[in-house]
One Martini backbone bead per residue (centre of mass of N, CA, C, O) as a GRO file, in nm:
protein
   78
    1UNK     BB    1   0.101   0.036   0.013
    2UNK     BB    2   0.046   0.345  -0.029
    3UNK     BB    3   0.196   0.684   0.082
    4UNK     BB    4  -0.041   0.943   0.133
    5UNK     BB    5  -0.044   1.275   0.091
    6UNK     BB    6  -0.233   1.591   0.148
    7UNK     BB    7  -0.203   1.937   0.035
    8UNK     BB    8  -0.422   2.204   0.170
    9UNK     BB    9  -0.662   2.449   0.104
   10UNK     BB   10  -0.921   2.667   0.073
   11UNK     BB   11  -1.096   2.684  -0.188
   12UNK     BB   12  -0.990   2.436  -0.350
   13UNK     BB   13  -1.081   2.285  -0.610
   14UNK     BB   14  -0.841   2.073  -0.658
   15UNK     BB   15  -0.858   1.946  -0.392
   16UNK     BB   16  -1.129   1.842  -0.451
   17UNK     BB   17  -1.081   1.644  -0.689
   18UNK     BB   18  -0.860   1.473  -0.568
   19UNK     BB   19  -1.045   1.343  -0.325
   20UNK     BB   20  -1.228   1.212  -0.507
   21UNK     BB   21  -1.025   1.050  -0.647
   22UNK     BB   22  -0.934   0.889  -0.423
   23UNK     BB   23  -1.189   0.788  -0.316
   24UNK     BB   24  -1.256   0.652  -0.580
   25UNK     BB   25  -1.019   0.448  -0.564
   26UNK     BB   26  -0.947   0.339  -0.273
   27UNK     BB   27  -0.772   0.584  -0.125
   28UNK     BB   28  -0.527   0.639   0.092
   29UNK     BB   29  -0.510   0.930   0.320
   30UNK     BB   30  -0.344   1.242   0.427
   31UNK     BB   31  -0.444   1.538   0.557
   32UNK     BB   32  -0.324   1.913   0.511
   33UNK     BB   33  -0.395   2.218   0.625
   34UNK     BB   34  -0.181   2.495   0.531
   35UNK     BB   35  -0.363   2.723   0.721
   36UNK     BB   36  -0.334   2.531   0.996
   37UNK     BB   37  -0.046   2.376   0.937
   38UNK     BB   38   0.263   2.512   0.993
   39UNK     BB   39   0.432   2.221   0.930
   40UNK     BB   40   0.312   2.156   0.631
   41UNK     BB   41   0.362   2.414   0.508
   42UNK     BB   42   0.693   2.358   0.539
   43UNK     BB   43   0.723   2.130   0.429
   44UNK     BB   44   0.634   2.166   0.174
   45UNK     BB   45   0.812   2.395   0.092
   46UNK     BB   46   1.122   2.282   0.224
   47UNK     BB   47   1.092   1.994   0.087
   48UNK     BB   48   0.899   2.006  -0.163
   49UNK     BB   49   0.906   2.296  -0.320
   50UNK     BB   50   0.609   2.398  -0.275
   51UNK     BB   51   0.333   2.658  -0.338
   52UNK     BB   52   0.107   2.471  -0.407
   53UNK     BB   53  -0.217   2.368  -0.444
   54UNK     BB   54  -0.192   2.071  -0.463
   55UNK     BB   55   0.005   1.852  -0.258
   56UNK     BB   56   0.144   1.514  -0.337
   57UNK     BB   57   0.275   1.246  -0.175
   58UNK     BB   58   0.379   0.892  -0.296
   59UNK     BB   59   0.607   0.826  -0.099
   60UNK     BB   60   0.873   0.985  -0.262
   61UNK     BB   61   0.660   1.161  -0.457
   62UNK     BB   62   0.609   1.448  -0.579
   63UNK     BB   63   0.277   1.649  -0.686
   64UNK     BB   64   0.263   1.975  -0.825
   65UNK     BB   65  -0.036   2.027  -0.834
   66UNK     BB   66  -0.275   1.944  -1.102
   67UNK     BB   67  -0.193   1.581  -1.143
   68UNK     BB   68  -0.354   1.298  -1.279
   69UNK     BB   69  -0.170   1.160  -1.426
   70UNK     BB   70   0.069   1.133  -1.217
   71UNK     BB   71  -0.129   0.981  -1.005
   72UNK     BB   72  -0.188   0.715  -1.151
   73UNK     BB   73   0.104   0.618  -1.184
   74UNK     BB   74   0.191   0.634  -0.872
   75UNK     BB   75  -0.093   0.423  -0.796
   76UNK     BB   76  -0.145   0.227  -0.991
   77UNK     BB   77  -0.384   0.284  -1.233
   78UNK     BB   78  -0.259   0.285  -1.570
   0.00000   0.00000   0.00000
């Protein structure tokens, strides 16, 4: 099983599409809303140098922004 985390923040429609994708997938995930967690906000900067939601890692690959096709082939979907 694949270890997913989903870094998220209020408002973002995006964010709202990749949820629906892995619920509908039966991916579990952990969600982390980088407007009121800031150790999560900044993992994701400093960590994985990403600046927007979502941003979703999948075991050690992150994928930075809005990308269903590159979610798909992590999650051995496609």
């Amino acid at each position: 099983m694949k270890n997913v985390e989903l870094y998220t923040q209020p408002a973002c429609p995006p964010c709202e599409i990749v949820k629906l994708f892995l619920k509908h997938n039966n991916i579990s995930y952990k969600e982390y809303d980088v407007s009121k967690d800031i150790a999560a906000r900044n993992r994701m900067i400093d960590v994985f140098q990403s600046y927007s939601t979502p941003t979703v890692k999948v075991n050690n690959d992150v994928v930075k922004g809005f990308d269903l096709q590159t979610l798909e082939k992590l999650l051995d979907l496609s």
